[in-house]
N, C-alpha and C positions, 0 to 999 in steps of 0.2 A: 503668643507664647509658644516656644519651640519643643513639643511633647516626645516622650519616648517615641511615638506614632510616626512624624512629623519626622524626624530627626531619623528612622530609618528609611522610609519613603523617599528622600533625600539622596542618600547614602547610595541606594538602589540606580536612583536614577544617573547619580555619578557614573555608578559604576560601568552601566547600561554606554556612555556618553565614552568613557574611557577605554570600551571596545574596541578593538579592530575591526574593519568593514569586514564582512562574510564574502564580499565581491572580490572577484581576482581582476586586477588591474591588467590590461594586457595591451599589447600592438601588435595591428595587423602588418604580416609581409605585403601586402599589397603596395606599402611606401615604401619600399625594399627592396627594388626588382633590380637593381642596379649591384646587388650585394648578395654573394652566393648564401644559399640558405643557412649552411653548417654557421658561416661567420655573424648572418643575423642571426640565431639565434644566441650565441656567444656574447654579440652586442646587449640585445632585450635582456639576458638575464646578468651581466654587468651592470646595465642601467636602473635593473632594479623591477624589472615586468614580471609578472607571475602568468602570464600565457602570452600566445602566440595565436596568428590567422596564417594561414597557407593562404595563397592564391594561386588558384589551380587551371589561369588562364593561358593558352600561347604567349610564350613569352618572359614567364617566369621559368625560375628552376625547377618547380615544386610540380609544372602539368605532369598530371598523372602517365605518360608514355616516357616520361624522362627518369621517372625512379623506378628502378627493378628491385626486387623482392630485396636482397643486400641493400640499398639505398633507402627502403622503407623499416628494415628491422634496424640499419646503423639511425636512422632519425627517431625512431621509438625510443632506444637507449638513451639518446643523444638528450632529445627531453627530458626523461626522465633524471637524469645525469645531473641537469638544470634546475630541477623544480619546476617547468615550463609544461602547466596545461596545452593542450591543441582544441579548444572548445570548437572552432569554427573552420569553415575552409570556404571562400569567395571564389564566387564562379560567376557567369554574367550568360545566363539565359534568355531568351526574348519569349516570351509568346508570342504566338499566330504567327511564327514565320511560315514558308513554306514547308510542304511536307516532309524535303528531305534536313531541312533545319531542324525539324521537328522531331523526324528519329533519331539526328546527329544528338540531339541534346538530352534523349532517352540514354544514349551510349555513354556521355559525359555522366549524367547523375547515376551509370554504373558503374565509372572508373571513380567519379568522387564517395562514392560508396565504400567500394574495397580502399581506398586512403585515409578513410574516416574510421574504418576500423581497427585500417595495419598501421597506421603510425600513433593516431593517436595513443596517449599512453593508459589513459584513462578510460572515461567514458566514453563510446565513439561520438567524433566531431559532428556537428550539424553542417548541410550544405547550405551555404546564403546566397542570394541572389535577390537584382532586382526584376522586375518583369519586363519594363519596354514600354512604349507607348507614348501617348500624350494625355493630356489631364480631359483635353475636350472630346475625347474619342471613351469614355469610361461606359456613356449608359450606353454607344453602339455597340463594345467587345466584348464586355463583363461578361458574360453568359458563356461565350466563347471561351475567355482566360476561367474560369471555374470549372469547362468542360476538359478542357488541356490539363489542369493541375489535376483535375482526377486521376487522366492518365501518369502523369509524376506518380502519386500517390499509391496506384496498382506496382508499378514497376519498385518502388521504394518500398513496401510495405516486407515484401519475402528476404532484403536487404537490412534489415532494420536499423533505417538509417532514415533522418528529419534533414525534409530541405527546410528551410525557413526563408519567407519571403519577405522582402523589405521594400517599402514604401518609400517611394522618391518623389521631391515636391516637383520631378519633371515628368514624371511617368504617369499612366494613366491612373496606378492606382497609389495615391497621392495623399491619400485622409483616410485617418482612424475609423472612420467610419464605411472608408472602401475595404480598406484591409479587413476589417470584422465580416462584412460581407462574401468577402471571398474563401474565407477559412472556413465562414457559417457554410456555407453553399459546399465546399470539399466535403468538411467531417470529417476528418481524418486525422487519426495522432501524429500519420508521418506528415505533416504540414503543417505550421506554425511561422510566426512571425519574427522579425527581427527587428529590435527597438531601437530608433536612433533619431532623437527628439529635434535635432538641427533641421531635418527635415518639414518637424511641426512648428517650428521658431519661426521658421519663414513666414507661416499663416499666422502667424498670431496667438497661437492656441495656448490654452494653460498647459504647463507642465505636469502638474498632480494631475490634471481630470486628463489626456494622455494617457498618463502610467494607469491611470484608474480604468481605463478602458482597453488597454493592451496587453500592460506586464502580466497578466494571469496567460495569456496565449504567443508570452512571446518565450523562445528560446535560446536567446543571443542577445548582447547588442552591442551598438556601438556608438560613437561619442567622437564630434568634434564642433567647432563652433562655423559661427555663420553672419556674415549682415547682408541687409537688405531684404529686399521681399519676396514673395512667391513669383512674382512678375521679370525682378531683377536682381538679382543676388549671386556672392559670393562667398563661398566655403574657404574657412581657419583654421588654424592650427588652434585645439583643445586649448584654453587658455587665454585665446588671442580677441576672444568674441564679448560675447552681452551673460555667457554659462557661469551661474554661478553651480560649482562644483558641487559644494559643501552639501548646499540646499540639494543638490540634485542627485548624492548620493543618498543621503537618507531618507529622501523623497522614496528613491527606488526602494531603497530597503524597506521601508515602511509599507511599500505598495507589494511588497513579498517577492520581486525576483531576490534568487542567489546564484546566480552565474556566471560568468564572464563579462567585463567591460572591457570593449577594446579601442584604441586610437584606430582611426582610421582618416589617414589621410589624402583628401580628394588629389582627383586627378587635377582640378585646378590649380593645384598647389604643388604637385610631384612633378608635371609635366613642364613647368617652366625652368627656361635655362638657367645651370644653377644650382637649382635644387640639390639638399643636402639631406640625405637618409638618414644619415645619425645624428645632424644637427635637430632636425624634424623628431626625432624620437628620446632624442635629451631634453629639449625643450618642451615636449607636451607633458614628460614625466615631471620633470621642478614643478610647472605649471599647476598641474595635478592631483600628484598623488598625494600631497598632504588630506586631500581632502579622501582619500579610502583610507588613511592612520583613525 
């Protein structure tokens, strides 16, 4: 029998169901290099994105030695103009290179600093990056990549600015349980993780026990699909894969991130002849974003 009790408990949970995601849908520039920034961002908030990723590598418009002071306050507006969060900005640092690699990439994470503060419109952007390496090289380096992110960490910390590090099923650190290692080992609030489950799809892993072990320390992520395995595999376009959406936003939500998702699409994928930026970025949004309504 369906009780006063019963009948609002119900109601609640509709309601609960009938929300909006708290998640802001977004694409990264990183599939975008081919498209001046000004007009990606025109495209992204056209197609309906609520943020944006910079990539702040050679090569793109957006390296930090390309935008001057005018170039960083017209993009601040510019987003804002949009509705277009800047949560994140992709940069590709190695550990353990040599040691002028090494202060080279102290220099970048103080140029991606001052962009994470000056454009961003909001909160300052996180820096993301993966580290480098190979998967069999973990228990010889590890010691070594924790003693380097420290130094990240000192240099970041007077900046008040979060790199976040991301787990590649190619790089050494490769598993939920490397990355918790390595942020345990820093301590440090400016260092956190970057979430992006195609990486753990490969291995096989659950998605919920993942988020159960990461989203408290992560501060980003990102999102596209995948087949094949850790051994041999190829990266898709969001939508194209085994990801069911649906399940995997309110997975997240349930496991308490509220930050940014973004497309991010592999160089596998951008780098072939062909390749279409705005097709790439129409298509992952239909694919998609029903699933953050």
């Amino acid at each position: 029998m369906l009780t006063r009790r019963s009948a609002l408990a119900m109601a609640a949970a509709a309601s609960l169901r009938a929300k909006p995601s708290a998640l802001r849908f977004g694409f990264s520039l990183y599939g975008m290099k081919s498209i001046p920034v000004r007009k990606a961002l025109d495209l992204c908030a056209q197609i309906g994105y609520k943020s944006v990723e910079f990539a702040l590598m050679p090569g793109w418009d957006t390296e930090p030695k390309l935008l001057g002071k005018s170039d960083r306050i017209e993009l601040r507006e510019k987003l804002k103009e949009l509705d277009l969060t800047l949560p994140a900005l992709m940069e590709n640092l190695k550990l353990l290179g040599p040691e002028a690699e090494q202060h080279a990439n102290l220099e970048r994470l103080r140029a991606a600093a001052a962009i994470a503060h000056e454009v961003s419109p909001g909160s300052p952007a996180v820096i993301e990056t993966i580290l480098g390496g190979r998967p069999g090289e973990w228990e010889q380096k590890k010691q070594a990549m924790a003693d380097e992110l420290h130094v990240w960490a000192a240099t970041l910390a007077p900046l008040k600015t979060v790199v976040a590090i991301k787990p590649h099923v190619s790089g050494a650190m490769d598993l939920p349980e490397k990355a918790l290692w390595l942020v345990n080992q820093v301590a440090s609030p400016w260092v956190k993780l970057v979430y992006d489950y195609s990486h753990y799809e490969l291995h096989e892993l659950d998605m919920r026990e993942t988020m159960r072990q990461l989203v408290r320390r992560s501060a980003f992520a990102h999102i596209k699909d995948s087949e094949g395995n850790a051994d041999k595999f190829k990266f898709l376009l969001p939508g194209d894969g085994r990801m069911d959406y649906k399940a995997y936003v309110q997975a997240l939500t349930e496991a308490g991130y509220r930050g940014a998702v973004v497309v991010e699409v592999s160089a596998q994928i951008s780098g072939q002849p062909g390749y279409d930026p705005v097709y790439a970025a129409k298509h992952s949004y239909e694919k998609v974003a029903p699933a953050f309504r």
